[in-house]
C-alpha positions in Angstrom: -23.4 -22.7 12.2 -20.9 -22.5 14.9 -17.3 -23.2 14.5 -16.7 -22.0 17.3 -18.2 -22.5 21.0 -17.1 -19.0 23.2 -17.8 -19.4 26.7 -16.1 -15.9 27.4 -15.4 -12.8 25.8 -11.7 -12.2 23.6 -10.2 -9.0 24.5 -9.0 -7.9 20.6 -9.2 -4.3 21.6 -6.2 -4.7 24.1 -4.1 -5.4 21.5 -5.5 -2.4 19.3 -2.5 -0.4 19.6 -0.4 -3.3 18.6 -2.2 -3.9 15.5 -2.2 0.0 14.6 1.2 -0.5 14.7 1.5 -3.4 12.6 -1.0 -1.5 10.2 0.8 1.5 10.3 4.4 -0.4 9.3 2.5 -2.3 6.5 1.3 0.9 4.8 4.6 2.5 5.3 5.9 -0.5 3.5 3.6 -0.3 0.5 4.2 3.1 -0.3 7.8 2.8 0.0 6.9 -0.1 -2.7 5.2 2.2 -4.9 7.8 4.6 -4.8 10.8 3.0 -5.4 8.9 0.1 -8.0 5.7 1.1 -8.3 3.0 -0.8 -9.9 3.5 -3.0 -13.2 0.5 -2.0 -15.5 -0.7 -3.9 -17.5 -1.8 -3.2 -21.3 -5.7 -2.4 -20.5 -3.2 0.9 -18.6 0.0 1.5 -20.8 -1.5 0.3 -24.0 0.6 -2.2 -26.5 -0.3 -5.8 -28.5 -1.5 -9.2 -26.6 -1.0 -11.5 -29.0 -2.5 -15.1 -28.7 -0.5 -18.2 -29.7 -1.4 -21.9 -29.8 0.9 -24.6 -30.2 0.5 -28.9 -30.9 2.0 -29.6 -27.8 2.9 -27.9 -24.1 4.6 -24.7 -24.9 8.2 -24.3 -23.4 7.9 -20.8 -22.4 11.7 -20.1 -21.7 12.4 -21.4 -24.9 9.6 -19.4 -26.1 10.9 -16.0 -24.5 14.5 -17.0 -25.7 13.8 -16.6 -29.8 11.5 -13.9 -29.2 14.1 -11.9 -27.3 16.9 -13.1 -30.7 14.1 -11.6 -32.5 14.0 -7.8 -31.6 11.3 -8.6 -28.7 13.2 -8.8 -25.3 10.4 -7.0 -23.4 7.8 -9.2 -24.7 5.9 -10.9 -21.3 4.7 -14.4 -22.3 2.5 -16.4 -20.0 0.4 -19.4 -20.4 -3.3 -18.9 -21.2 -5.8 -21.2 -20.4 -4.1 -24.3 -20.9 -0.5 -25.6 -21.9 -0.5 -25.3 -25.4 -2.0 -21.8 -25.0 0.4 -18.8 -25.1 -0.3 -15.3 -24.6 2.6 -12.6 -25.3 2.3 -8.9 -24.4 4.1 -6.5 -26.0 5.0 -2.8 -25.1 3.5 0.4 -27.9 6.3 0.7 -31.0 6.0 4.2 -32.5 5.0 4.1 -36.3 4.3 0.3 -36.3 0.9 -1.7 -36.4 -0.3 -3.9 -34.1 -1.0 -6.5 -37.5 2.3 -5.6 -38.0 3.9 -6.7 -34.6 1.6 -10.0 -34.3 3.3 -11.0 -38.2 6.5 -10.5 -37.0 6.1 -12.1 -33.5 4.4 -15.4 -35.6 7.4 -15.7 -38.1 9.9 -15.5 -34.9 8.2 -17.9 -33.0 7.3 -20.3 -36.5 11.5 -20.2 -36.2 11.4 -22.3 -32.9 8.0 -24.2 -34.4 6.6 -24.6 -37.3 3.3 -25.8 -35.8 2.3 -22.3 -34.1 -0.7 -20.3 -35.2 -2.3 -17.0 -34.3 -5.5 -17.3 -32.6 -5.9 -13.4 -31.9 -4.8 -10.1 -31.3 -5.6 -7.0 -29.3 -4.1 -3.3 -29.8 -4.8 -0.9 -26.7 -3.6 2.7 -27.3 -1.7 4.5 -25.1 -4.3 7.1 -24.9 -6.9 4.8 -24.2 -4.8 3.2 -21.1 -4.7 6.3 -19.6 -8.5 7.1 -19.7 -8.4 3.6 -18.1 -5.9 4.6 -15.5 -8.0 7.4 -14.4 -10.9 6.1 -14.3 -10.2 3.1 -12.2 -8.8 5.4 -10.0 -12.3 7.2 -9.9 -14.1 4.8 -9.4 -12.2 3.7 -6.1 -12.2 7.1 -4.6 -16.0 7.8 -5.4 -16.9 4.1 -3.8 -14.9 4.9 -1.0 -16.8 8.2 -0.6 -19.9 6.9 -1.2 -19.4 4.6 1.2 -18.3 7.1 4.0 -21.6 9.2 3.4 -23.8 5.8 4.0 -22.0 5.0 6.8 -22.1 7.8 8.8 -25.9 8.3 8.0 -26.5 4.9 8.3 -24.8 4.9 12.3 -22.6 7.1 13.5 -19.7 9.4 11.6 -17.0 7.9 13.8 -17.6 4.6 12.5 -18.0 6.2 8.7 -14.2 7.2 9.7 -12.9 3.8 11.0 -14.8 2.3 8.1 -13.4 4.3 5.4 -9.9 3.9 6.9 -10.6 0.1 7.0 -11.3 0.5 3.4 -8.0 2.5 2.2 -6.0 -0.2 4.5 -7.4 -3.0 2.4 -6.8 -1.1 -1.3 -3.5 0.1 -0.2 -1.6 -3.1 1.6 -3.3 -5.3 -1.7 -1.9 -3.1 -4.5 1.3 -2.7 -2.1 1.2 -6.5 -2.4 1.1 -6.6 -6.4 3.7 -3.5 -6.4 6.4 -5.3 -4.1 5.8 -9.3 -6.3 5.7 -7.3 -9.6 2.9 -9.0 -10.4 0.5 -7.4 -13.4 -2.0 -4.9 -12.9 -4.6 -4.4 -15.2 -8.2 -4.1 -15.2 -9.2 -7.4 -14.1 -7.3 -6.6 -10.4 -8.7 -3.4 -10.3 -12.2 -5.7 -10.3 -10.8 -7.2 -7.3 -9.8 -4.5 -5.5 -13.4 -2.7 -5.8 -14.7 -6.8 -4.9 -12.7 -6.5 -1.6 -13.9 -3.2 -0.4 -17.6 -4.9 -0.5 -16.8 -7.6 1.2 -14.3 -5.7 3.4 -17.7 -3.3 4.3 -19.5 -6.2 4.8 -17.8 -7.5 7.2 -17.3 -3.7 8.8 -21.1 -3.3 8.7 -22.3 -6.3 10.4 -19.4 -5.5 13.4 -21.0 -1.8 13.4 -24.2 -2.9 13.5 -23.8 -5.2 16.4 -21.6 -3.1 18.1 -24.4 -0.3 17.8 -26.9 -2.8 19.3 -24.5 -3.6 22.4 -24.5 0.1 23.1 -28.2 0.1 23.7 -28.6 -3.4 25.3 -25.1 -3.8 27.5 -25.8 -2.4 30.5 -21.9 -0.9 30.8 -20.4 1.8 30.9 -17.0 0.4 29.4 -16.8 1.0 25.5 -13.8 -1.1 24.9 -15.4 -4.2 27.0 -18.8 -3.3 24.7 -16.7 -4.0 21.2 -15.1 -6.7 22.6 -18.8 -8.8 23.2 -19.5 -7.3 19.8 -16.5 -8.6 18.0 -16.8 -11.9 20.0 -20.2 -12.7 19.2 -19.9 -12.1 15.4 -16.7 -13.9 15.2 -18.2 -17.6 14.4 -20.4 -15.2 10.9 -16.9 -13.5 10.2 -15.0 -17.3 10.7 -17.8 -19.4 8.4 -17.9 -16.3 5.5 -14.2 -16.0 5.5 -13.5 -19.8 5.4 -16.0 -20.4 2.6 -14.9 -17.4 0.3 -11.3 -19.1 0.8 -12.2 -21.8 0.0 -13.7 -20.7 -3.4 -10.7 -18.4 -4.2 -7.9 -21.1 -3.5 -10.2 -23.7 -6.2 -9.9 -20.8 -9.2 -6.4 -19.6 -7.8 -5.3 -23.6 -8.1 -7.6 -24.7 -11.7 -8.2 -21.4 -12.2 -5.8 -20.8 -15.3 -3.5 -18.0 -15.7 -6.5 -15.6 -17.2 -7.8 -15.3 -13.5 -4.9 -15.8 -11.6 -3.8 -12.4 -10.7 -7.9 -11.9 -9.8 -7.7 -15.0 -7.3 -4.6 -13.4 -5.7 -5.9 -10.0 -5.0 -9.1 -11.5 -3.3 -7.6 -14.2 -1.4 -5.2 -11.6 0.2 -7.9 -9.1 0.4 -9.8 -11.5 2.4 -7.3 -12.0 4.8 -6.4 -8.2 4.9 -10.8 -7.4 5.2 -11.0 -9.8 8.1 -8.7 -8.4 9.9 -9.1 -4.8 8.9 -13.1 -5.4 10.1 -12.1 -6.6 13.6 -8.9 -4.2 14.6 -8.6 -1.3 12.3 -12.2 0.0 11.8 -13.1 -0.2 15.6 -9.7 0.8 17.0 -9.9 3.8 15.1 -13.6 4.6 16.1 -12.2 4.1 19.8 -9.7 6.7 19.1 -12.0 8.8 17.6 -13.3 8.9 20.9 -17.1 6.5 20.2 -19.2 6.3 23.7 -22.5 4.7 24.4 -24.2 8.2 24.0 -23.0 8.8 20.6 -25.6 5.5 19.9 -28.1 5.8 21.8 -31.2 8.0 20.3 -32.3 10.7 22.7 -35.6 10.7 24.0 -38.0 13.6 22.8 -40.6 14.8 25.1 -43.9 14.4 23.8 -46.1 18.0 24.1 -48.1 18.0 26.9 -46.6 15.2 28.9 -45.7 18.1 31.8 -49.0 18.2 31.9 -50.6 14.9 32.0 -48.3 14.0 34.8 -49.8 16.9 36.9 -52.2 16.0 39.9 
């Protein structure tokens, strides 16, 4: 399938430095992010009580966050879950007290505003616990990313296992810079995203590398910029059609999704964006500045023993 119908070849790399730039300002701004806000964890990392709530009819969650906040609970987060009579409150560790404890006391506030609410169930993470959790999520992104940087490299050349790999910390960086600078919660089910955009983020990489690898060999040029530009334009209708379809799929659950997946649907609809782009500009501009020729790809012909000799008169 073609959405496209390219008659000639797009120059992206003449705008690589550009887009270096742009990267380079977009990274700076999501570690300024972390620094000055940093991320908000949710309770899967700091620990605390999720409470859930159902009510006879639509819950009015101001009014909702109002008595609980009368109550002794101002820093309790309450969202809708699932549906509109479904209510989901978070609530931050209290030394000394049990989590049975905190979900009685957060039922006979909210019972206050209306009678009709009942407790459908509640979760207790330790502090402890989040921590382990903390760690290793952030494990299991580094060894992916270093996993990934050992395949590549084997798998074609160590320049593009470099540009790949810095594709990949572009993408994980600029999305949790996203959640950091909205304030947007991040718990467990994000860091699932996350590790779901570096794949498709690496997909997209691979197939570019591989067909940029192929050019190398069958391009009779010299120019390695004009190479990755046939490379980038002849894979852009496969990058276009994936892209478009895995939007397509993420706006539906971001949309009818419900609240539980919300925060999922937004990390992988930006990280698609960020992939695509990441895929076409970052991975190959930084290969090109890694200095990437047509010899670096092309295998080198071994003489086979004895052929001095059969070409002898």
């Amino acid at each position: 399938m073609q959405l496209l119908k390219l008659s000639s070849t797009i120059r992206f790399m003449s705008a690589r430095k550009m887009s270096m730039a742009f990267s380079a300002l977009l990274i700076l701004a999501s570690i300024a992010s972390f620094v000055t806000k940093g991320l908000n964890f949710g309770l899967d990392f700091t620990g605390g009580t999720a409470v859930e709530v159902g009510f006879s009819q639509p819950a009015d969650l101001p009014k909702i966050r109002k008595v609980l906040a009368e109550n002794g609970f101002a820093d309790a987060a309450v969202t809708l879950f699932g549906s509109s009579q479904e209510v989901l409150v978070r609530i931050a560790p209290r030394d000394d007290v049990k989590a049975e404890t905190i979900g009685n006391q957060l039922i006979d506030a909210l019972k206050l505003a209306d009678s009709s609410v009942e407790m459908r169930r509640i979760e207790f993470v330790g502090p402890s616990v989040g921590e382990d959790l903390k760690e290793d999520g952030g494990l299991a992104m580094l060894t992916a990313l270093l996993c990934i940087l050992v395949y590549v490299a084997f798998r074609f050349e160590w320049r593009f296992a470099i540009g790949a790999v810095a594709a990949l910390f572009h993408d994980v960086i600029l999305t949790m810079g996203l959640f950091s600078l909205l304030g947007l919660e991040f718990d467990l089910t994000i860091l699932a995203a996350i590790l779901a955009v570096i794949g498709y983020s690496l997909n997209d990489t691979i197939v570019v590398s591989d067909r940029i690898r192929e050019n190398f060999r069958k391009v009779r040029i010299d120019d390695t910029l004009e190479i990755i530009n046939i490379s980038l334009t002849q894979t852009m209708n496969r990058t276009l059609v994936t892209s478009i379809t895995t939007i397509l799929v993420l706006i539906a659950l971001f949309v009818w999704g419900g609240q539980t997946i919300h925060g999922f649907a937004t990390a992988l609809l930006f990280g698609v964006f960020i992939g695509t782009y990441s895929s076409v500009y970052v991975a190959s501009s930084v290969a090109v500045a890694m200095g990437v020729s047509k010899e670096d790809l092309i295998p080198v012909e071994v003489e086979k023993e004895g052929a001095d000799l059969d070409a002898m008169p």
